[in-house]
N, C-alpha and C positions, 0 to 999 in steps of 0.2 A: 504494500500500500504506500504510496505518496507521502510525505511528509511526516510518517510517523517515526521514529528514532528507534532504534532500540534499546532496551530498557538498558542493556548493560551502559550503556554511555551517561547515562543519568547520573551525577554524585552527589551524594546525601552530603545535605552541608548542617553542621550539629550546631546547634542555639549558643552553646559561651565559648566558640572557641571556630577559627577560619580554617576549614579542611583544607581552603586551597594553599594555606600557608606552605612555603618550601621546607622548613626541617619541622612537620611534625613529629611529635611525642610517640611511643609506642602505642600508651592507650588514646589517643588523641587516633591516630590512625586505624586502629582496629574500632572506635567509635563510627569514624566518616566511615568505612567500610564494611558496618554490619548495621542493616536495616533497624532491629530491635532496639542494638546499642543508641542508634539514633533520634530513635523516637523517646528512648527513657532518656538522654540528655535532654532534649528540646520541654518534656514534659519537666525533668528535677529544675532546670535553669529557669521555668517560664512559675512554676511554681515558687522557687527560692525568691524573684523578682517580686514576686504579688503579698508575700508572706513580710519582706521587705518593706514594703511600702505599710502595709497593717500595725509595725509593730512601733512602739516606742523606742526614743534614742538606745538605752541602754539595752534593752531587747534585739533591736537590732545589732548592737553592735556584737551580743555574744550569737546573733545566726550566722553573722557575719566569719567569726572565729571559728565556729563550728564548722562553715563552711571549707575554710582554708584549710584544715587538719582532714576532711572528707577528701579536697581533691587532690592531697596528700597520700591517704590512703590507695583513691583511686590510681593516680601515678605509678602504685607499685606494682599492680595487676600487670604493669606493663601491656602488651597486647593478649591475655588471658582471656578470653569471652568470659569465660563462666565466670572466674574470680569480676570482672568490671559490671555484668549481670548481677550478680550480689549486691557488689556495692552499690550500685544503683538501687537496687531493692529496698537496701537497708537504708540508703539515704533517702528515698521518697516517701520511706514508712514516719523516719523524720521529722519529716515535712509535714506533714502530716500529723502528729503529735504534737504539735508548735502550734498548727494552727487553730487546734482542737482547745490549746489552751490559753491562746489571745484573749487577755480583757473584754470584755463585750459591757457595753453600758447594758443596763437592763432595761 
């Protein structure tokens, strides 16, 4: 068919971070290059932004810490699926906990 591409030529570009960058990371590359890995970054970083914006200065600033010690973690998976799979998991369970227990006026 005309103008369609093929899918392999397509590159998943992942939400905190530029797949097209020249020296990607191991797991930075094993992210742009697996579908799942990509959509659970685009989902933790679109998450982690919103949770952000919700929270008070000092609240923020320990998501913030949290954050940097997670993609700390993440980095070491190196290109590991499974091991970057996890940590994703356990970082949007996280996220998720956090937001669960934001102040809320009543």
């Amino acid at each position: 068919m005309v103008g369609l591409l093929p899918l392999t030529t397509l590159k998943a570009h992942a939400a905190s971070f530029d797949c097209d960058a020249k020296e990607l990371k191991p797991d930075e590359k094993a992210i742009c290059d697996n579908r799942a890995l990509n959509d659970a970054d685009v989902k933790m970083v679109t998450t982690f932004d919103l949770l952000s914006g919700l929270m008070a200065m000092g609240a923020r600033g320990d998501l913030q810490e949290a954050q940097a010690a997670w993609l700390k973690k993440r980095q070491s998976c190196n290109g590991d699926v499974a091991c970057l799979k996890a940590a994703y998991e356990e970082r949007l369970a996280q996220l998720a906990e956090s937001y669960k227990n934001i102040n809320r006026p009543l």
